[in-house]
N, C-alpha and C positions, 0 to 999 in steps of 0.2 A: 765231143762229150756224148758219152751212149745216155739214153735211161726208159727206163721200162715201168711196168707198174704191175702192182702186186694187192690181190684181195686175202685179207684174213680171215678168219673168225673168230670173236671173242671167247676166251676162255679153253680153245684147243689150241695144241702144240701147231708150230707152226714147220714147213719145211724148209732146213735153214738155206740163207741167200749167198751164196758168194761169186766171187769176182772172177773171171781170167785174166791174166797177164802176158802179151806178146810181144811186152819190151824189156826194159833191162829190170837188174833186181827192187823190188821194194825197199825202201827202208824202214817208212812209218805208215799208218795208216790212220786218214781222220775222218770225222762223220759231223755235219751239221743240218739240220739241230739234234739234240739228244733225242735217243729213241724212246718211244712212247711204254709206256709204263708196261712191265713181264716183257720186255726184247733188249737186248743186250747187240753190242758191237763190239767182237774180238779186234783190238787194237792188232793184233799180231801176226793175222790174215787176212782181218776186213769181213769176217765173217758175222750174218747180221741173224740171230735166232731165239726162240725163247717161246713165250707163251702170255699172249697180251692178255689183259686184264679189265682193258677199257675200251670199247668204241670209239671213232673218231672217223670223222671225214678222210678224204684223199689229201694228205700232206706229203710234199717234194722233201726228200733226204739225200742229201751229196756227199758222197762216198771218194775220200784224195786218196791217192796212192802217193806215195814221193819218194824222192831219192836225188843225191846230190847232181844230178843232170835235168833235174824237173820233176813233171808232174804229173798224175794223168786224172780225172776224175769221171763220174759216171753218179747218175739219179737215180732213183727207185721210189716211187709215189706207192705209199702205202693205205692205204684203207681199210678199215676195221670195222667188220661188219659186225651183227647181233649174233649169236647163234642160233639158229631157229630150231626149236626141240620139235619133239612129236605131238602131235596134239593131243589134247587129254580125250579118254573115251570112258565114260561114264553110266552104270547101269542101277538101279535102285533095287533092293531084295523086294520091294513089290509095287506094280505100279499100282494100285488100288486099294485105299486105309480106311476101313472104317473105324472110327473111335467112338467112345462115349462121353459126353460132356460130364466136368467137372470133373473126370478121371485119367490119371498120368498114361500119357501115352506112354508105349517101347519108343525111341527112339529112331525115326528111317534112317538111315544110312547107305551112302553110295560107294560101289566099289569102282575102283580107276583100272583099266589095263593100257591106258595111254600113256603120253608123258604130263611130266610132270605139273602139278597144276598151280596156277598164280593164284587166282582170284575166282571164286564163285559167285553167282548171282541167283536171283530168284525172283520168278514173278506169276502171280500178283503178291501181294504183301500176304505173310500167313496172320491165318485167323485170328480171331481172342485170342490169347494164353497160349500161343503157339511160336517160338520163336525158329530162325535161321540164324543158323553160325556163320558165321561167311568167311570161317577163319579154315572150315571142313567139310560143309555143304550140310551138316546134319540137323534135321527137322526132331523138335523135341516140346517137353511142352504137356499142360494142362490146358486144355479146350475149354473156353468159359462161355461159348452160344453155340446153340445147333445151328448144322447147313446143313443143304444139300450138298450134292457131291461136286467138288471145283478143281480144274485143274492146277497144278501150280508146276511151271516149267523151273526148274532147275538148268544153269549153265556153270561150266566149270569151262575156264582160260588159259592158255597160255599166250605166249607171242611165237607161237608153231600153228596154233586156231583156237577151236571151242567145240565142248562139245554138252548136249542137251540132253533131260530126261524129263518125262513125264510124271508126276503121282496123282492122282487124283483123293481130293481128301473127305471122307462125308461124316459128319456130326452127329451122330443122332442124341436122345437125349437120355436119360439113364432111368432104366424104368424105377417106378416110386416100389418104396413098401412102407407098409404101415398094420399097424395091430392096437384090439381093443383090450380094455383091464378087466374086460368083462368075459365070458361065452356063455353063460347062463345068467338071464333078466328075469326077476320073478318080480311082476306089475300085481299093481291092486287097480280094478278100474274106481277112476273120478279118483285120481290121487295121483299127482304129479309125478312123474319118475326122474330121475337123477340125471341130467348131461351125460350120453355116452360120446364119449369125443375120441375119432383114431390120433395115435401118436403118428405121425409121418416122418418116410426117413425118406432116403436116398432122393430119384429126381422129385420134380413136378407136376402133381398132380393137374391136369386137364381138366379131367371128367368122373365124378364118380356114378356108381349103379348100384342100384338094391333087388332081392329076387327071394320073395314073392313081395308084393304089397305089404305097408304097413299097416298093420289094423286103424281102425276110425279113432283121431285124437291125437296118433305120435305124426311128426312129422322127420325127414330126412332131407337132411341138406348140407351140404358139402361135407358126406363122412359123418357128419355128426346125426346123433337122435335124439330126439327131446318130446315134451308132451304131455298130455293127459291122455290116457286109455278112458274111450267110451264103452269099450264093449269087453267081454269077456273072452278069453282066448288058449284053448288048449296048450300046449308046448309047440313051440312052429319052430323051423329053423330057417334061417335068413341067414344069404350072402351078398357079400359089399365086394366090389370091383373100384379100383383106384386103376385110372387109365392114364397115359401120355404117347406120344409117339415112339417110345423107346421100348413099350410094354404096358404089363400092368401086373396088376398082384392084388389078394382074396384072400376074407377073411369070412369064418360063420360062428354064429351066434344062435343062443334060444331065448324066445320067448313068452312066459307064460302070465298070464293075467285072470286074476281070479277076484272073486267077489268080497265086496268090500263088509269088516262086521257090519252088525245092527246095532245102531247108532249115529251120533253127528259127528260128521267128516269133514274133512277139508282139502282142497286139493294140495295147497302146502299149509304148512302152518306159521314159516318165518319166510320171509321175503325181504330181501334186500333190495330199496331203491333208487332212482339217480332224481333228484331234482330238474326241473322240463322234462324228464323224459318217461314215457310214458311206461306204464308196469304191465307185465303177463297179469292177463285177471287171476283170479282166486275164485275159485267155486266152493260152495260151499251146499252139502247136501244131508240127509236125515234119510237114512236107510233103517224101515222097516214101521213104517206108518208116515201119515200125512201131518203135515205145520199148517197150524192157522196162522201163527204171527213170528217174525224175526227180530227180533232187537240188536244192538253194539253197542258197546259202552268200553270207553270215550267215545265223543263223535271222531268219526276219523280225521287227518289232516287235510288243509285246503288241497282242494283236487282229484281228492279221493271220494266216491261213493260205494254206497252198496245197495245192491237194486235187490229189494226184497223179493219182487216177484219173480225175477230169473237167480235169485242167488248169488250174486256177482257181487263180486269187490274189486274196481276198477278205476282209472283214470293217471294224470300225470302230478304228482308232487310239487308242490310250488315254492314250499319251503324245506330247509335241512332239519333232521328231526334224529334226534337218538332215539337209541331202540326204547320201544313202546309197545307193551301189551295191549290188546284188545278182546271184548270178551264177547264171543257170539252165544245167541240166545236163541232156538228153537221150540214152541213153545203149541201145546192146544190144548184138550180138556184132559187128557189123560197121560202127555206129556212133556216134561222141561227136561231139556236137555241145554248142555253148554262145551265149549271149548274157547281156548286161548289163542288167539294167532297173535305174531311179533312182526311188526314193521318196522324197519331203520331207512332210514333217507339221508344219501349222502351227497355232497355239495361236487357239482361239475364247476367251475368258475368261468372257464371258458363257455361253454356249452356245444363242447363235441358231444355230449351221451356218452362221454367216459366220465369214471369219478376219480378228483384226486387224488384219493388216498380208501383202498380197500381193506384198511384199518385191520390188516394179517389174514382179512376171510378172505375166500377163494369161492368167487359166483359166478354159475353159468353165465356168459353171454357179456360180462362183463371184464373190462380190462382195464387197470390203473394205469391213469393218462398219465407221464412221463415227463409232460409238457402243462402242466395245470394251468398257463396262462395265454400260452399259445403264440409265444410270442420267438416262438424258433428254437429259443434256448431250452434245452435241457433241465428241470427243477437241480439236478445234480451239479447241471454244468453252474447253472445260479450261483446257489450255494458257493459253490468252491473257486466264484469270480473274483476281481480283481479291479476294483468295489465289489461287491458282494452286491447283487439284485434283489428284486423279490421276486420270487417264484409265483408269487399270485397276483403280479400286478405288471402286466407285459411294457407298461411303460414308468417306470420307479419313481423319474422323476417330476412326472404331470408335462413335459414340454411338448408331448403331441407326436415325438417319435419315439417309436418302440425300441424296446433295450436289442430285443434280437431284429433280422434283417423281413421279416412278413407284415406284410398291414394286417391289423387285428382288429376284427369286425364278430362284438358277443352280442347274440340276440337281439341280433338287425340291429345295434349301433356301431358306429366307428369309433372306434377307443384310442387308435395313432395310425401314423404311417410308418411302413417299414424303414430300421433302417439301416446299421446296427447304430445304436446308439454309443459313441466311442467314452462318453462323458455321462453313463445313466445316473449318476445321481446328483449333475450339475443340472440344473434345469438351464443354465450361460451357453450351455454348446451341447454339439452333438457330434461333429465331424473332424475326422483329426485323418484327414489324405492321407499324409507320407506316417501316423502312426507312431510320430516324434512328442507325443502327451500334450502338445500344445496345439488347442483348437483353432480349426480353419478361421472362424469368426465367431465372437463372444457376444452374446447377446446384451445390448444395455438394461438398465436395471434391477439384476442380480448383483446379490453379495456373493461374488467369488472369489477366486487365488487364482486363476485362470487366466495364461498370458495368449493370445492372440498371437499363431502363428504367422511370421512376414513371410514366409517362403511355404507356403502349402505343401508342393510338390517333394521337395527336398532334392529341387535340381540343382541349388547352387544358383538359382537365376530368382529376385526379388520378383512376389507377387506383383506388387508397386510397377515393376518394367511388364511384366509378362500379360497384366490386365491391358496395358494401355492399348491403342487406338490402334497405333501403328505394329504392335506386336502380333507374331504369325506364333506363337506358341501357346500354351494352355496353362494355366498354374494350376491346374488340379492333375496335369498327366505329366508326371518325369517325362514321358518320350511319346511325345506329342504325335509325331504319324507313326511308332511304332514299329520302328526300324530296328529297335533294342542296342541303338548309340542317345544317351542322354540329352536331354536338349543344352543341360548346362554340360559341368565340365566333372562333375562329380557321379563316383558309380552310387545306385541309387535300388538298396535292399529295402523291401518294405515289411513289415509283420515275415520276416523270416525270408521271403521270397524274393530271388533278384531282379530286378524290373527290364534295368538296362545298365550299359557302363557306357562310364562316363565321356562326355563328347570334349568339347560343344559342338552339337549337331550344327555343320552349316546351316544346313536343309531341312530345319526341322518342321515343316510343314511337308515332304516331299520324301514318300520310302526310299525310294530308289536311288537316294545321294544321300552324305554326311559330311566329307570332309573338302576342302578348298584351302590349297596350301597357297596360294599366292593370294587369297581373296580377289577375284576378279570376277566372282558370281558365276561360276560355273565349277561342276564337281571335278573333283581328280576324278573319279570313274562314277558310272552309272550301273546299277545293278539293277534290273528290267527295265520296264517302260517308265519315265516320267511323270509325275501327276498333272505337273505345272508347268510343262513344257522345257526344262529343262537342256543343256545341249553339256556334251564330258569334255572339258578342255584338254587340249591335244599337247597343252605346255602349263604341265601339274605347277612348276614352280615359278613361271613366269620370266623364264632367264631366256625366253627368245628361240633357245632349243629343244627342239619337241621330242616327248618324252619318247619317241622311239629311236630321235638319234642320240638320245643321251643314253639311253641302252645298248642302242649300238659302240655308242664309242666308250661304255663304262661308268660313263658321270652319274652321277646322282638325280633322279628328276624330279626329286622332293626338294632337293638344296637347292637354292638360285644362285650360289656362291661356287657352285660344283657344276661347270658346264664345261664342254667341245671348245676347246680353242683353235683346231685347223682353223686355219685362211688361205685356202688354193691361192687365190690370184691377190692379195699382198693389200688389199683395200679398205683393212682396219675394221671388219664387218668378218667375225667369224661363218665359216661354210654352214653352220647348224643355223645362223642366223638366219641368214642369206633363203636358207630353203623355206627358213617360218615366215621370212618378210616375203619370198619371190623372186629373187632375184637371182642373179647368174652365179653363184660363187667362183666362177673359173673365166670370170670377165672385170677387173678391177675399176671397167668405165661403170658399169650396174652395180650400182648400192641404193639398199636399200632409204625411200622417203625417209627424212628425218627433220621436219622443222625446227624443234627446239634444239638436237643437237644434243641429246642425253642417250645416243645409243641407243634408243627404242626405238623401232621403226611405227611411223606414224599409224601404221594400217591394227595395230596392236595398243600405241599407246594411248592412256583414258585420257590425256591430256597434252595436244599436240605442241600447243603453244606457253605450256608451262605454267599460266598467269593463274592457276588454282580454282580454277573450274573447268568440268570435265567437258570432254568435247561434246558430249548428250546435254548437257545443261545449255551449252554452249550454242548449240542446234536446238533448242526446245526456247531458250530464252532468246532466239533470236542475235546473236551476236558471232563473231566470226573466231571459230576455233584456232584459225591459223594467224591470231593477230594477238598478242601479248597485250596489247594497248585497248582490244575491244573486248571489255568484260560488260556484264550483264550489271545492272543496277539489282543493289538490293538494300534498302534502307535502314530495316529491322537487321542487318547482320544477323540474318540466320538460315542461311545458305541455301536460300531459295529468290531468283529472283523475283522481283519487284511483279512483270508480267503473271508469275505463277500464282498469285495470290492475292487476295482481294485489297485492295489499296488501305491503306490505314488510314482510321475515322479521325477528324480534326478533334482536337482534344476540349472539353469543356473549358478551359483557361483559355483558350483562344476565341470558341465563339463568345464568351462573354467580357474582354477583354474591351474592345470598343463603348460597351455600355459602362464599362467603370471608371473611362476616360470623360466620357459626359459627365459623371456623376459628380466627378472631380472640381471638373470644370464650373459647372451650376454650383457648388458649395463655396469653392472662391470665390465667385460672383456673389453669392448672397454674404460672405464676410466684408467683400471690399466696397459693394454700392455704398453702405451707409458711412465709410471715411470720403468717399470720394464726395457723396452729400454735403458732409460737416464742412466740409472741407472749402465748398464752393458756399455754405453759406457764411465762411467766415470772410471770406474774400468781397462777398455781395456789401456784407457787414463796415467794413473799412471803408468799401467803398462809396457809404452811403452820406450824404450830405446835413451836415446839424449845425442847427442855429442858437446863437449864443444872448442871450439877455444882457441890456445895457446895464452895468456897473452904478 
């Protein structure tokens, strides 16, 4: 018999195979086994050709010739190798990308002159708002933080190699711009001027600048100008600088300050303010002779003065007050003079220095709190709850936690603790874990409708089991170490979001394991390290054959019903056994230990000697695993022996039992002494001798 061997490659035509003949004529021709997938066998020459399709190892193919005088035949080991392409070679239109945050980049894109490509890769991971396709290598994407400039390699693959490109990527940040609703300010000095505030657009302002000085009185501060003009001031022009690292952008403005009539003045004359919080003063002046005396009328609100000798109306409002006229009075021999100024005072509840409600006006420096009670939730979100909150009262229902998830502490008291409150208008509960409307725990003495959730978690596993002693899981976490396999057996969505699916987690104390198809305390596999020491059993399903010869030979190593039946040497111990117990498989004197004689070999089974405790029990309680007859004492039937556990206390019926037997005893005695008395004195009685009188 000749035979030769032969290398393909997958997916190219191959150069067809055929036979010579030095003896008499053919008649048939045959081939075993069939040719592997794209190769054909001309039965009619023996000719073997085609275009494989599949890989495969070196396999023997036997090629007959025949004819009515015999036979002749010949081998050909074929193997079918990969095809190895070219490898991809890969260049980017630039290696260096400045972009700007928060604006679409162009797209990078790489051109290929190699072959063709499998798989791209990328590293390190692209920025905010910048993704890779991995489907075509292309970088694309909205930058959501500035960097500096960082490499990111690029790889493109085949199984011919790989090939690399560089881009380096740098962020900067988008310069700002902003503009004023003003360019010409025409100021009175000692008379408040209006909020100039810039609108801001594009990036991030940093830094702003002003140039020249502001005169005595205005102040500037982030962009914005505010103030009282002290002094008088020709027409000036002034420019504002808004900076970041991306740029910056400039605006100019005039302004001119002139003198105020003759008369009484005021720096404003209506004032809007926040209860605690303290007011811009109010000046108040008489232009064009001297005051001997100032009067007001009303007095002003608690908190408020006005200091006649500087002029001033100042301090912080104590209480909420609708708008209120007041009437100032400047006053000496030759003249009275007056004006009206208007204060309103509005209620902060929390006491941020924002007010609840800006009642439609629009005031510098002020901004309607959103949040009136502080208590996380949104006044709107309130509102449109599900109980319906109160917006002004961050705990609804007095139980001491807050409706929304912050502790709320107003003017240095503590009002709750954060929490969210799942129940705010139950003061019975507060906590609903799994979100299922039924409270974790109901508080006693509330009239409620409110049922006391058993299962917290909504693992499918009773709070009841999961509290106890002996339990490794948590009734407040579906999935206890966080592995995102359930600890029970149910998949477990909370407020929308899915937690984990459903187990039961063998391991639920332990990331790195879940499941145990044969329960023997050890996982089918391990995914990292251990927490608990852990070890991945080698025989998932406990059928004696380890799961890699049940892979090898095709079985199932999740079934224990689906195992290796070879037996080399004929010993009733299949060879997959044989390898998990040790033993020879190819020696029928070497089988595997087996005391009890159930096919398990001892070195594996939890119970050698069958008599229903396990061999650990069996070694721990002192008795011998390999003796049916020597079991461990356990009195209490509750499957711990006798040694393991503290001896059981004699029962009160027993130490008192001897005292009730005396008790007994002494109460007969005092029934029966006084018959046994009568008794002997009736006997004394008879027996006593009497004399009779003569007749």
């Amino acid at each position: 018999m000749n035979s030769f061997l032969t290398h393909l490659t997958n997916t190219t035509a191959m150069s067809p195979i055929e036979f010579t003949n030095s003896g008499g004529v053919i008649d048939t021709w045959e081939v075993y086994p069939s040719m592997p997938s794209g190769l054909t066998f001309d039965a009619s020459n023996g000719t073997i050709s085609g275009t494989p399709t599949a890989i495969q190892n070196g396999i023997d193919y036997t090629v007959w010739a025949n004819n009515t005088g015999g036979q002749s035949n010949a081998t050909v080991n074929i193997t079918i190798d990969e095809l190895i392409p070219d490898p991809p070679s890969i260049s980017p239109a630039s290696t260096s990308v400045v972009l700007t945050n928060t604006t679409a980049m162009s797209p990078i894109e790489f051109t290929n002159s190699g072959g063709v490509i499998d798989t791209w890769e990328v590293y390190p991971s692209m920025p905010s708002g910048l993704t890779f396709d991995a489907s075509n290598g292309t970088i694309s994407g909205t930058p959501t933080a500035i960097q500096n400039g960082i490499d990111y390699t690029v790889w493109a693959n085949n199984t011919g190699g790989q090939s690399s490109a560089t881009v380096n990527i740098v962020i900067g940040e988008l310069p700002p711009e902003f503009s004023y609703n003003e360019s010409a300010i025409n100021l009175t000095r000692l008379v408040s001027m209006d909020y100039l505030v810039p609108s801001v657009t594009g990036g991030p302002v940093e830094t702003w600048e002003i140039e020249p000085v502001l005169p005595e009185g205005l102040e500037f501060s982030y962009g914005e100008i505010s103030g009282i003009p002290m002094v008088n001031m020709t027409e000036t022009t002034f420019t504002v600088w808004a900076n970041n690292s991306g740029g910056s952008d400039s605006n100019t403005f005039t302004i001119i300050i002139v003198e105020p009539p003759e008369g009484l003045i005021a720096s404003q004359t209506f004032a809007l303010l926040v209860r605690d919080v303290a007011m811009y003063n109010i000046l108040v002046n008489y232009i064009g002779g001297d005051i001997d005396t100032w009067e007001i009328e009303p007095a002003l609100p608690l908190g408020l003065t006005f200091d006649t000798e500087n002029n001033v109306i100042s301090g912080t409002p104590v209480d909420v007050m609708a708008e209120t006229n007041y009437t100032i009075w400047a006053n000496s021999s030759i003249i009275s003079d007056s004006l009206i100024i208007t204060l309103k005072v509005l209620e902060d509840t929390d006491g941020d220095g924002d007010p609840d409600d800006l009642e439609g006006v629009t005031w510098p420096a002020l901004d309607e709190d959103l949040d009136d009670d502080a208590d996380g939730i949104s006044d709107v979100a309130e509102g449109n709850a599900n109980p319906i909150t109160d917006s002004l009262l961050p705990d609804t229902d007095g139980d001491g936690v807050c409706d929304g998830s912050t502790n709320v502490t107003i003017r240095g008291v503590d009002i709750c603790t954060g929490g969210p409150d799942h129940f705010p208008d139950d003061p019975a509960a507060d906590i609903d874990t799994d979100g299922d409307g039924d409270p974790d725990i109901v508080r006693d003495g509330f009239d409620t409708n409110l049922t006391e959730d058993l299962d917290d978690d909504n693992d499918g596993l009773p709070d009841e089991n999961e509290t106890a002693d002996v339990s490794i899981t948590d009734s407040l976490l579906p999935d206890t170490d966080g592995d995102g396999v359930c600890d029970g057996s149910v998949n477990v969505t909370i407020r929308g979001e899915e937690i984990c699916t459903g187990g039961p987690d063998a391991f639920p104390n332990d990331p790195a394991a879940d499941t145990d198809t044969d329960g023997d305390g050890k996982p089918d596999e391990l995914h990292g390290n251990s927490t608990t020491g852990l070890i991945e059993d080698l025989d998932d399903d406990g059928d004696q054959a380890s799961d890699i010869a049940e892979i090898e030979n095709g079985t199932d190593p999740k079934d224990p019903l689906d195992f290796p039946t070879d037996d080399a040497d004929g010993d009733g111990w299949t060879d997959a056994q044989e390898d998990f117990c040790g033993t020879d498989k190819f020696d029928n004197s070497s089988v595997p230990s087996d005391y009890d004689e159930d096919k398990w070999c001892d070195i594996d089974d939890p119970d050698d000697d069958n008599d229903g405790w396990s061999d650990d029990n069996e070694d721990a309680c002192g008795t011998n695993p390999l003796d049916e007859t020597s079991v461990p004492k356990d009195d209490d039937g509750n499957g711990i022996c006798n040694s393991l556990e503290d001896p059981v206390p004699e029962s009160d019926d027993d130490s008192i039992f001897p005292w009730w037997l005396c008790a007994l005893f002494l109460l007969a005695l005092i029934l029966i002494l006084p018959i046994i008395l009568r008794m002997k004195g009736d006997e004394e009685l008879e027996n006593f001798p009497v004399e009779h009188e003569d007749e």
